[in-house]
C-alpha positions in Angstrom: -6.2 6.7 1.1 -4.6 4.9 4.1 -6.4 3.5 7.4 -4.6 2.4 10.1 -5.8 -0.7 12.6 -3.1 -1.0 15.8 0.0 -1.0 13.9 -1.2 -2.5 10.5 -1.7 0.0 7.4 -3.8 -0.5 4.3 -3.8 2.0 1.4 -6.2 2.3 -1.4 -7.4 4.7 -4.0 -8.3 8.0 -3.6 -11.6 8.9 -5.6 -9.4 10.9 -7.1 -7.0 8.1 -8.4 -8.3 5.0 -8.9 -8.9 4.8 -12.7 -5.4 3.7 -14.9 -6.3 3.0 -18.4 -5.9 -0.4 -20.3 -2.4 -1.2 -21.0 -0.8 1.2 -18.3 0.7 0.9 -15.1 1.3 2.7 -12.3 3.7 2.9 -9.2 3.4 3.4 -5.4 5.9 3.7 -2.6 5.8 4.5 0.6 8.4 5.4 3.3 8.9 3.0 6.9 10.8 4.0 10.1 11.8 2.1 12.6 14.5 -1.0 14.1 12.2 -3.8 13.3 11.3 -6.5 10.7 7.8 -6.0 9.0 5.7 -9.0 10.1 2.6 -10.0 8.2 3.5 -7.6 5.2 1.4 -7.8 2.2 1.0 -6.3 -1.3 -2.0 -7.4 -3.3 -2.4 -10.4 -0.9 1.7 -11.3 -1.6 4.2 -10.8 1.0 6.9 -7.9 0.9 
C-alpha cells in the first residue's frame, strides 16, 4: 500500500501481503522519475 504526504512516499503491506514465512525473503522495487537527487530517502529507517 503506498501513501503520499507532499512529495514524500511510504509503502507498506497490503492485507493481502504482509505474511513471509520463517527463513524467506522477499523483494520490492519501485520505479522514480525525475532530474533530481532523492533527499531524505529511507528504507527500513536506512538511507538509499
Amino acid at each position: 500500500m503506498r501513501t503520499q504526504t507532499g512529495q514524500h512516499y511510504r509503502f507498506t503491506n497490503a492485507t493481502y501481503n504482509g505474511d513471509i514465512a520463517p527463513g524467506a525473503s522477499e523483494a520490492f522495487g519501485f520505479n522514480v522519475a525525475g532530474t533530481g537527487t532523492p533527499v531524505n530517502c529511507t528504507v527500513n529507517g536506512r538511507p538509499c
